[in-house]
C-alpha positions in Angstrom: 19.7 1.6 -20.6 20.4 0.4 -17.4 19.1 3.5 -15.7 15.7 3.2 -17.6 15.9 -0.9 -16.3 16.0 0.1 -12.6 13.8 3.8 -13.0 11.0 2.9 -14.9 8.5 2.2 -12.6 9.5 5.5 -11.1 9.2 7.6 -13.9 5.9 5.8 -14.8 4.3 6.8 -11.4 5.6 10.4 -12.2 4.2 10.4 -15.6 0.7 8.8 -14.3 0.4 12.6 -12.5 -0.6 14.1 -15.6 -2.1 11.4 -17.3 -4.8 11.2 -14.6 -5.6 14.8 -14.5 -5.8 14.6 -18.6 -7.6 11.5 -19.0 -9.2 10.2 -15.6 -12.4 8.3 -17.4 -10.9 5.3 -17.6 -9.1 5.7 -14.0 -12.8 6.4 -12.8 -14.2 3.3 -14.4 -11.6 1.0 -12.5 -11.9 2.9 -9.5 -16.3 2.3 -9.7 -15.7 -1.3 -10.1 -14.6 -2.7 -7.4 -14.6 -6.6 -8.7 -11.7 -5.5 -11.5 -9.4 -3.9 -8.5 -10.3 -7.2 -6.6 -9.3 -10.1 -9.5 -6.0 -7.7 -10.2 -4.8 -8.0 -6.1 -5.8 -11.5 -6.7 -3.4 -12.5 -9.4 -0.7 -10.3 -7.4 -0.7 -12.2 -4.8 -0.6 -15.4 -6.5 2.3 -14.2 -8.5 4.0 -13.5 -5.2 2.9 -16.9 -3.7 4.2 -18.5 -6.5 7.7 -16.7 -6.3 8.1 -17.2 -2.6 9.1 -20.8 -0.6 7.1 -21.9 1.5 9.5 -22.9 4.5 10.6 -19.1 4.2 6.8 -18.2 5.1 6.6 -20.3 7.8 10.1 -19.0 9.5 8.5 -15.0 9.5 5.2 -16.2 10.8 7.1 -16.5 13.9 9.1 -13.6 13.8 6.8 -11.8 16.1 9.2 -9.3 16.9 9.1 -7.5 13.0 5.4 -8.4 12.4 4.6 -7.0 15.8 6.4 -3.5 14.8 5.0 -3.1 11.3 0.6 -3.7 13.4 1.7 -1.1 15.9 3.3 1.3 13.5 0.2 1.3 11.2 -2.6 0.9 13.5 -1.4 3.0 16.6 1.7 5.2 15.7 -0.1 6.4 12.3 -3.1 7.0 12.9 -1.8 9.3 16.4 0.6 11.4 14.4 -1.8 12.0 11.4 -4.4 13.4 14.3 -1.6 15.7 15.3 -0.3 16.7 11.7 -4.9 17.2 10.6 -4.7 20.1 13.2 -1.5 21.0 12.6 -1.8 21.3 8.7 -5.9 22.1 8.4 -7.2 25.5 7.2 -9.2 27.5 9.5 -12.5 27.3 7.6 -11.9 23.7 6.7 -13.8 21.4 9.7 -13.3 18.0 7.5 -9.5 17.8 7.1 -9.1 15.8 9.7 -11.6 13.3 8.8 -10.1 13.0 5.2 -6.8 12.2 7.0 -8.2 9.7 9.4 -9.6 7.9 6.9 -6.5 7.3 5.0 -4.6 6.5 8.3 -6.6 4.3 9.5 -6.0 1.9 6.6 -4.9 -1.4 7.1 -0.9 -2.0 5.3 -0.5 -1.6 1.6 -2.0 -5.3 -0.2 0.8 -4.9 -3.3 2.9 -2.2 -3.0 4.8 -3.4 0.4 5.7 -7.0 -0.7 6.5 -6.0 -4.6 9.0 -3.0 -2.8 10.6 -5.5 -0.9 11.4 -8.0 -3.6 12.4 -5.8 -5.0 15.0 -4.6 -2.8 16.0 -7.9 -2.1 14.4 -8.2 1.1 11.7 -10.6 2.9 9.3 -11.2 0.4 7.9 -13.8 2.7 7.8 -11.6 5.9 6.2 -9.1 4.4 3.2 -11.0 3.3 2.9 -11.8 6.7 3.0 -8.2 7.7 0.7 -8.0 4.8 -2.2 -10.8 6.1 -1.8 -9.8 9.3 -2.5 -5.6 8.9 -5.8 -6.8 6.3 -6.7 -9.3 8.7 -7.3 -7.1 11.5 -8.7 -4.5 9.4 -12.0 -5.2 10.0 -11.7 -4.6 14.1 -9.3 -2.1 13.9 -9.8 0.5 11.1 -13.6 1.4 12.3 -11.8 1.8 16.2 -9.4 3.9 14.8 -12.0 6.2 13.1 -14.5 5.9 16.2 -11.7 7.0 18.8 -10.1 9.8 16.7 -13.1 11.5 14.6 -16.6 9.8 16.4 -17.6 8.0 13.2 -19.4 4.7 13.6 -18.8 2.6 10.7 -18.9 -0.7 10.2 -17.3 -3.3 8.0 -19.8 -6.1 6.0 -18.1 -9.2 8.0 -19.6 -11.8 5.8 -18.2 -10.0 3.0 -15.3 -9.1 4.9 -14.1 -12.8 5.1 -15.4 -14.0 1.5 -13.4 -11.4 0.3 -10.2 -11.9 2.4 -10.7 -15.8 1.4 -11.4 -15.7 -2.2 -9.0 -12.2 -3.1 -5.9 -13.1 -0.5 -5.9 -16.4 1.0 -7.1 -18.6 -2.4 -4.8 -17.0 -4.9 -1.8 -17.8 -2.2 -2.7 -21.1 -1.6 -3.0 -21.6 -5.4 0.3 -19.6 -5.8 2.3 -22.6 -3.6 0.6 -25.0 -5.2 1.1 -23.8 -8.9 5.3 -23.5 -8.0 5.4 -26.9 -6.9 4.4 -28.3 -9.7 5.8 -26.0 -12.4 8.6 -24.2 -11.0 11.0 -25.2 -13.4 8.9 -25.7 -16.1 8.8 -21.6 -15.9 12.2 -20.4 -15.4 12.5 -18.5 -18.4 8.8 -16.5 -17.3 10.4 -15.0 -13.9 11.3 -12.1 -15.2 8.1 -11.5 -16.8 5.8 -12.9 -13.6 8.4 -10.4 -11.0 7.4 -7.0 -13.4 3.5 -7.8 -13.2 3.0 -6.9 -9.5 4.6 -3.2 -10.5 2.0 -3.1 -13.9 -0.7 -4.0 -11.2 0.6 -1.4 -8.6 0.5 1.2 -11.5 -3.2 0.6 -12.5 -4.3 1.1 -8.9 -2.7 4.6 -8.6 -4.1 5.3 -11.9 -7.6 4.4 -10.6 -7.1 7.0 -7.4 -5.7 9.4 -9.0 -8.7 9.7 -11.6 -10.8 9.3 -8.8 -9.5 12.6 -7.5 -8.8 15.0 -10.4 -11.9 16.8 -9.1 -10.7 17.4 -6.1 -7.5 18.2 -6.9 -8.1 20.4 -9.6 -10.8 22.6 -7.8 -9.0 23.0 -4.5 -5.1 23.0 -5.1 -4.5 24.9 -2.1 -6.3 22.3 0.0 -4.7 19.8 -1.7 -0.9 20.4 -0.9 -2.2 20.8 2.7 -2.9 17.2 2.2 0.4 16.4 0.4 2.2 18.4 3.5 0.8 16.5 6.2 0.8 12.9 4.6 4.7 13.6 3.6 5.7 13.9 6.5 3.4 11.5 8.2 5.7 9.0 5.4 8.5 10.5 6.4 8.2 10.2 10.2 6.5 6.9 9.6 9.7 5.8 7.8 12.0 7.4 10.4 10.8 5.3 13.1 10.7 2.0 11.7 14.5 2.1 11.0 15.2 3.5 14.7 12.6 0.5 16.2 14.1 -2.2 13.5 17.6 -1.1 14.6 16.9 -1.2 18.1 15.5 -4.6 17.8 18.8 -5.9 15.7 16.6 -7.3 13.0 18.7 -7.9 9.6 18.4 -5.6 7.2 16.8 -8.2 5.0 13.8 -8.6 7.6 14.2 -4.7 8.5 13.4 -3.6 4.4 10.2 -5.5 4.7 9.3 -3.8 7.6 9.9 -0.6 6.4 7.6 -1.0 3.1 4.7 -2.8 5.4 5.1 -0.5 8.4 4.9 3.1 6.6 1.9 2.4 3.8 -1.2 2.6 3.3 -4.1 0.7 1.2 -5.7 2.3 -1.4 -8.9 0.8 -2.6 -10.4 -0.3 1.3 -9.9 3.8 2.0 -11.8 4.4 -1.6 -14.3 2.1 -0.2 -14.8 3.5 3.4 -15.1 6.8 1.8 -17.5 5.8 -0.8 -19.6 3.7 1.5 -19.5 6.1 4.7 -18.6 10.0 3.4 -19.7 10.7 0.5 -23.7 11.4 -0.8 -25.1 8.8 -2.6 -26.8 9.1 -5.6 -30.3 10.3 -6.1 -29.7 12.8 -3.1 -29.5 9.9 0.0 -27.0 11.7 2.1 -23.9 10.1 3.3 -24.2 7.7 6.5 -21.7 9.5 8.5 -21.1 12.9 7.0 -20.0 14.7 3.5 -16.5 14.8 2.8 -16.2 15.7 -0.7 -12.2 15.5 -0.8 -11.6 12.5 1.1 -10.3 10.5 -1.9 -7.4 13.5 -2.0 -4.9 11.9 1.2 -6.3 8.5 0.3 -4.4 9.0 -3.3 -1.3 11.8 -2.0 -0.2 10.0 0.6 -0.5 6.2 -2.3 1.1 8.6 -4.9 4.2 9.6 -1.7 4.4 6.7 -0.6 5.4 4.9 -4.2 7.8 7.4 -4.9 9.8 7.9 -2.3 9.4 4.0 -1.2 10.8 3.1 -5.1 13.7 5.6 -4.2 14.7 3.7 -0.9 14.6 0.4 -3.0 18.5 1.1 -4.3 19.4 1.9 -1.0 18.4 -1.0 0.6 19.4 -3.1 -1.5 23.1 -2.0 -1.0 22.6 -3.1 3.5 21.1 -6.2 2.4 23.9 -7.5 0.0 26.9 -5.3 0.4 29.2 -7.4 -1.0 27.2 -7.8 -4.0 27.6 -5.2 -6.8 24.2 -5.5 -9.2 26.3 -3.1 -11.7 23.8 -3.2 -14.4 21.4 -5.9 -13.4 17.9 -4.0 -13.5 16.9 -3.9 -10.0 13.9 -6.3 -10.1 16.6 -9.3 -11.0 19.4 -8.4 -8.8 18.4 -10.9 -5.4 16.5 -13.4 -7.3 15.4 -16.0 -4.4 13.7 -19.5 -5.1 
């Protein structure tokens, strides 16, 4: 039982493999509309507001030193080694590889998966919502640079709609999330558990959405696709690899180090889905796509997600253990073991 407490999540992203090759309809209807992906990261983020304190927040927003390594490990180390790894892993008669995997590494930090990992592990909740802000922040700038300098694509973000979306989707629900734990904090107690499992629910529906919106690709080029699962596992793994030498090197504590790791090494989802969508793929009724056609660029978008999770919910144990050695969480389910008000 208390195996199934702490693997569940685990064995539901495992089991979400099959589910979305057999049954990707209702994956593809969540993955076309964008406003349902954009309420559910909404209430995720309040949750997490509401579980966080607020003088916490305000310590990491100065910790420049872990913020500052998590921006340079997504935005330069990741998108340079996932150039290297395109030419390294691309067929010979495939000449958009490498834009599929610049899309995906050009992404701006993971908007769930990162701070629900590190709560999980008992680490900085409130740093990596920082790390979190910060990497979706500076999307907008960054993400098109990335893809200009590495593949010569000129795309460019909706601003307006850029900031609405960061305000009403991130900044609200947080601001609602301190707000709401002020004044019913303790009338709640007995909810935590529940409002600390959402987040995962959420994180499983958005893997289930890219997934589905990939069982084409995946099923009619399987060769191509564990190219793409080569190169963005050990893009992850590298990724991963460096944050704990840089985090070490820096003596941060292995409570601000987790949240580093989580923010540092992944990858959004849906803003790829939409870059792709928007900028490489046809359009209906036979417009052609605004930069160029690249029928499989969902595939690293929704590997590198789906490697990402796994191995991420795998570290969570062992973190856990170098942020609380002393503590033994025995048969605590791993969501519960480092509660933190």
């Amino acid at each position: 039982m208390s195996a199934i407490k702490r693997y569940w999540f685990l064995a539901c992203l495992i089991l979400l493999i099959p589910i979305g090759l057999a049954w990707p309809e209702g994956g593809e209807l969540l993955a076309h509309s964008s406003w349902v992906i954009q309420v559910f990261v909404g209430v995720m983020l309040f949750l997490t507001s509401f579980m966080m304190d607020a003088r916490k927040l305000a310590a990491q927003a100065a910790n420049w030193k872990a913020w500052l390594v998590a921006l340079a490990h997504i935005y330069l180390i990741a998108p340079t080694v996932a150039f290297g790894l395109a030419i390294l892993f691309a067929p010979a008669n495939e000449p958009h590889f490498t834009t599929a995997m610049m899309i995906m590494a050009a992404q701006a930090g993971s908007l769930a998966s990162a701070i629900a990992l590190t709560h999980m592990a008992g680490g900085s909740r409130e740093l990596a919502l920082i790390c979190t802000l910060l990497s979706n922040g500076l999307t907008f700038i960054l993400t098109p640079l990335i893809l200009q300098v590495s593949i010569g694509a000129t795309i460019e973000f909706p601003l307006v709609n850029m900031i609405q979306r960061m305000i009403l989707v991130v900044l609200l629900p947080i601001l609602l999330g301190q707000i709401v734990r002020r004044i019913f904090w303790e009338k709640t107690v007995k909810f935590h558990p529940v409002i600390k499992v959402a987040p995962q629910i959420i994180i499983l529906m958005f893997v289930y959405a890219g997934f589905s919106a990939a069982e084409k690709e995946l099923q009619s080029a399987p060769s191509l696709a564990l190219r793409f699962l080569g190169a963005s596992a050990v893009l992850h793994l590298l990724l991963l690899g460096s944050i704990l030498l840089s985090t070490g090197m820096l003596r941060l504590s292995w409570n601000e180090r987790s949240a580093v790791i989580f923010c540092g090494s992944q990858k959004t989802l849906p803003n790829g889905m939409f870059i792709w969508r928007t900028f490489f793929l046809d359009h209906p009724g036979g417009a052609p796509a605004l930069v160029a056609h690249v029928p499989f660029g969902a595939v690293p978008l929704v590997l590198y997600h789906l490697f990402q999770l796994i191995l991420d919910t795998l570290l969570v144990p062992v973190l856990e253990k170098k942020i609380n050695p002393d503590k033994t969480c025995g048969n605590t389910p791993a969501m519960n073991c480092h509660q933190q008000k």
